[in-house]
C-alpha positions as CSV (number, residue, x, y, z in Angstrom):
1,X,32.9,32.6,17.8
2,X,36.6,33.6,18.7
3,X,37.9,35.1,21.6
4,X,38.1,38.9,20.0
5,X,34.7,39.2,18.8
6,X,32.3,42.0,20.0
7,X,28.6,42.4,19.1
8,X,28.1,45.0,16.2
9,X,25.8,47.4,19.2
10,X,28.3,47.0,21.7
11,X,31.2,48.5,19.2
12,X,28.6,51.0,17.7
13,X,28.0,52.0,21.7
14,X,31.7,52.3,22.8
15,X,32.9,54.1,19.6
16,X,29.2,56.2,19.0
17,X,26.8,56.5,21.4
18,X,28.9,57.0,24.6
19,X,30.8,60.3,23.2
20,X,27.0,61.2,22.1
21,X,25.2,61.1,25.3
22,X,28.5,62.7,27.0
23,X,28.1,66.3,24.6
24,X,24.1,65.8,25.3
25,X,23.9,65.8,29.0
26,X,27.7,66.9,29.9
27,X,28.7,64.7,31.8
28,X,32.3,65.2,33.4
29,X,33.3,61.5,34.7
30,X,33.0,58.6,31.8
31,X,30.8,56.6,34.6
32,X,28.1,58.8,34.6
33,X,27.1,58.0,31.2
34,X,24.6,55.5,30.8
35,X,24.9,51.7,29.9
36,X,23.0,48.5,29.3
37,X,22.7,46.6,32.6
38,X,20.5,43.7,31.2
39,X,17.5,42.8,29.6
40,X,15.0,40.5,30.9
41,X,12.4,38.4,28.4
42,X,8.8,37.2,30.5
43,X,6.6,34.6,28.9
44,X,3.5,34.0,30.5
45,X,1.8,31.0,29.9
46,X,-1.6,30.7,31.8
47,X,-2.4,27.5,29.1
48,X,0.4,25.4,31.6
49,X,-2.2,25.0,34.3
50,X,-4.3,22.6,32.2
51,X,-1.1,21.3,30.0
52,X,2.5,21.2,31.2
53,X,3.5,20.4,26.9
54,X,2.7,24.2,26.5
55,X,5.2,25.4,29.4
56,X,7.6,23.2,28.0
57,X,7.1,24.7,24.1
58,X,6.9,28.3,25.4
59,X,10.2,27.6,27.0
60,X,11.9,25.8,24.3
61,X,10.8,28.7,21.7
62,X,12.4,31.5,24.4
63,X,15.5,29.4,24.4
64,X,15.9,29.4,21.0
65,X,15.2,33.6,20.6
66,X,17.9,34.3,23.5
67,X,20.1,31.9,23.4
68,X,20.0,31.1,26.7
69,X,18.0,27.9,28.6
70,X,14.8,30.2,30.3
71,X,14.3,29.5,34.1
72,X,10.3,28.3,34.6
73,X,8.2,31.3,37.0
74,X,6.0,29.4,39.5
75,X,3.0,30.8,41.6
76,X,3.4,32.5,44.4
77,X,-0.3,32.2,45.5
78,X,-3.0,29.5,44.8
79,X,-5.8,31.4,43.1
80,X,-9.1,29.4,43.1
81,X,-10.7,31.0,39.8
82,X,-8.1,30.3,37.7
83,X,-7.1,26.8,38.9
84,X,-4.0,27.8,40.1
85,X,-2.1,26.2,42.9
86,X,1.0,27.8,45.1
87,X,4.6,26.6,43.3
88,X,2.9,26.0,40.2
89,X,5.0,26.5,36.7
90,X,2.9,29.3,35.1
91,X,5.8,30.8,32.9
92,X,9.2,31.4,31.6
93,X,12.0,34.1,31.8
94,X,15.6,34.5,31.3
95,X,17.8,37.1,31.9
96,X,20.5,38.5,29.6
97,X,23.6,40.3,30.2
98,X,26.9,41.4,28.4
99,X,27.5,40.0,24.8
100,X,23.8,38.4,24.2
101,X,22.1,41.0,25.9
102,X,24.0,43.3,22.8
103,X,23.2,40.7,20.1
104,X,19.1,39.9,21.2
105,X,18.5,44.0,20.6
106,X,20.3,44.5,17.9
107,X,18.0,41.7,16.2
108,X,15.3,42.7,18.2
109,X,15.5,46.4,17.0
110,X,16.7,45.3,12.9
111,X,14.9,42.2,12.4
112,X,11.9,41.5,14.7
113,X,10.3,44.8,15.3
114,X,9.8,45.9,11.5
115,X,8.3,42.4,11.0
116,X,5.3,43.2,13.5
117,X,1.9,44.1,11.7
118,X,0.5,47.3,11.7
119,X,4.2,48.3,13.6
120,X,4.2,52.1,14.7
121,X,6.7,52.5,16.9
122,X,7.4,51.5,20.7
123,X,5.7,54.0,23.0
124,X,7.9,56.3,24.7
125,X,5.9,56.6,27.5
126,X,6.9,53.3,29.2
127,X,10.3,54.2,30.9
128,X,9.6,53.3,35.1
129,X,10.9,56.6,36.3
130,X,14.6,55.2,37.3
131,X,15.3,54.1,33.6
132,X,13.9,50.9,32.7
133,X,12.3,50.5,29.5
134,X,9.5,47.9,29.2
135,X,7.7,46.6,26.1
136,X,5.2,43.9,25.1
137,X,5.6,41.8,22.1
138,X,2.0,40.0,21.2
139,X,3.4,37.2,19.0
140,X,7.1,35.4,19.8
141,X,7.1,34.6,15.7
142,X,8.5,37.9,14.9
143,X,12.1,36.8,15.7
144,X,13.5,34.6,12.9
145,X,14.8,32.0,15.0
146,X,11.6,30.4,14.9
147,X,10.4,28.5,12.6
148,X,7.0,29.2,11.8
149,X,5.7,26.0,10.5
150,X,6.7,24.1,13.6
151,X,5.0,25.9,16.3
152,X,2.1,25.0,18.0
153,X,0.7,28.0,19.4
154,X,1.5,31.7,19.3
155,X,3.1,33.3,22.6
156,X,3.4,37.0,23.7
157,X,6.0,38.1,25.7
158,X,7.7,41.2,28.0
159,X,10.8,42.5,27.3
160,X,12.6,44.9,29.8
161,X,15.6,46.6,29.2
162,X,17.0,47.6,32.1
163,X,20.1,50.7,32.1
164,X,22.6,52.3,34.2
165,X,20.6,55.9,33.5
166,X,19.2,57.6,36.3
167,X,16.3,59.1,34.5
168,X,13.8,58.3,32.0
169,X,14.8,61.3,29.6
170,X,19.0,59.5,30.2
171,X,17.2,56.3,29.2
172,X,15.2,57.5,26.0
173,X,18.2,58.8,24.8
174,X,20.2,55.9,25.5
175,X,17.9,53.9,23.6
176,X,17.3,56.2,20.9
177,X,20.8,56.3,19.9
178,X,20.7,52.7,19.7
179,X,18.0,53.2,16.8
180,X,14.5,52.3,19.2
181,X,11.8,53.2,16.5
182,X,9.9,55.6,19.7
183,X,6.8,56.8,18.2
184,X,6.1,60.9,18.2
């Protein structure tokens, strides 16, 4: 990549979007107006307690949808039932911010959603009330990074996209203008 290149939603959001949601809620200072602060992908893996290989190929396969080498989740408690002991790896993350934070939604949003069965649109409803969006995704296969005849099992994952807005109605419009298929 060269040193002058800007992800296509970044553009769309400094030329579009931010003179969009400064006519639709009035803002008078620039800074009010809200912005992506990052987005943060969750893997849990409960399958790692009896096999570390499926910690290590849920990480691997996150790596290769963000771009970024995921950080392993340990337990913070050791829970009998489930044969889980304190400090143990029991899932990935990683944490996006700036440039691929801009480039994993816009493929997120073009490529992987409209490839989910039965697909009806992300619920509007899941905003956290200081405007966080979060969203599930059952199977990791949607994104085209992976390569479906290599993978071993299929993973689910969280996705929350965390913005500068203040409310949840700043924050649906934020994401709306950057095409979020919201349900009615």
């Amino acid at each position: 990549m060269s040193d002058n290149y800007e992800p296509r939603l970044k553009t769309r959001y400094r030329k579009d979007i931010r003179p969009a949601l400064k006519g639709q809620f009035s803002y008078t200072n620039e800074m009010q107006i809200p912005a992506l602060d990052k987005v943060v992908i969750n893997m849990g893996v409960g399958e790692a307690v009896a096999d570390s290989k499926k910690l290590k190929s849920a990480m691997d396969a996150l790596a290769l949808i963000s771009g970024q080498k995921p950080v392993a989740t340990k337990s913070k408690k050791s829970i009998a039932g489930f044969k889980i002991r304190e400090g143990m790896a029991i899932g990935c993350k990683v944490t996006l911010r700036k440039d691929r934070m801009y480039e994993f939604l816009d493929r997120l949003v073009t490529v992987a959603l409209p490839r989910v069965k039965d697909f009806r649109g992300l619920n509007g409803k899941s905003f956290d009330g200081r405007g966080n969006y979060a969203m599930g995704l059952k199977e990791h296969i949607v994104f085209p990074e992976i390569n479906y005849d290599q993978i071993d099992q299929i993973w689910g994952m969280d996705i929350i996209v965390c913005t500068t807005a203040r409310t949840n109605d700043e924050a649906k419009a934020l994401l709306k203008e950057m095409d979020f298929p919201f349900r009615n």
